[in-house]
Structures are given as C-alpha cells and as structure tokens.
N, C-alpha and C positions, 0 to 999 in steps of 0.2 A: 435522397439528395436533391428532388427534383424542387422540394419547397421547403429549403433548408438553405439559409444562405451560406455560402463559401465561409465566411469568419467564424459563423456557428459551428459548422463541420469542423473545423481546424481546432475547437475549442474542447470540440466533444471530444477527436480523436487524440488530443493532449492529456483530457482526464485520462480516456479508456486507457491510454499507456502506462500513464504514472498509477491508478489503479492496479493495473497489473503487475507492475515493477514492487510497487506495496504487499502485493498478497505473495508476490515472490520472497520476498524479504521476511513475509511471516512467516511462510513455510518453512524455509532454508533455518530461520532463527527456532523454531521450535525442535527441528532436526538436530540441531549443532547442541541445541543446551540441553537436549535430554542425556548427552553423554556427561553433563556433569550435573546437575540435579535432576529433581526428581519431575514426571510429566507435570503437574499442577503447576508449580512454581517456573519449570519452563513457558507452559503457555500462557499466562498470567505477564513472565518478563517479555516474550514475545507479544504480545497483545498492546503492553504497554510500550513498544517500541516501534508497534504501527501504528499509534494513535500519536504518538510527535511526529510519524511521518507525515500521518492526515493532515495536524493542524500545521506544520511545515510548509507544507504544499498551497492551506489556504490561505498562510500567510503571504506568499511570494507570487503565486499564480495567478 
C-alpha cells in the first residue's frame, strides 16, 4: 500500500470483489444445474454464464 496510490488500491480492491462474487456465482451455478442436467453441460452453462459476467463487468467498470 505504501507505493500504491489510494485510486489504484480502490481499483484493485473493486476487481478483487466482483472476481470473487464471479467465481461465487460459477460455483453455486454448477451446483444448482447438476440437479437438472448432466455435469458437462452443467459446467459448460455455468462457465458460459461467468464469462457474460466478465465482459459485463468490463463493459461498465
């Protein structure tokens, strides 16, 4: 932090979050859809549901 300007830090600790809110969201999504299809196609829909989240993110962020 010490040669890290304040804006920077604010910027990083913004991705780190929504990074993690993302891989929460892939997790919980691969969990929920194996009770209705099959693992592959689960995390295939899951995978493709974090990667609109990504460019979502670098659309607005």
């Amino acid at each position: 932090m010490k040669n890290m300007k304040a804006s920077t830090f604010h910027t990083v600790l913004q991705n780190t979050v929504l990074g993690a809110i993302g891989m929460l969201l892939f997790t919980v999504l691969v969990f929920l859809l194996t009770n209705w299809f099959k693992p592959g196609t689960s995390v295939m829909s899951a995978l493709a549901v974090y990667a609109f989240w990504q460019i979502y993110l670098s659309m607005f962020a």
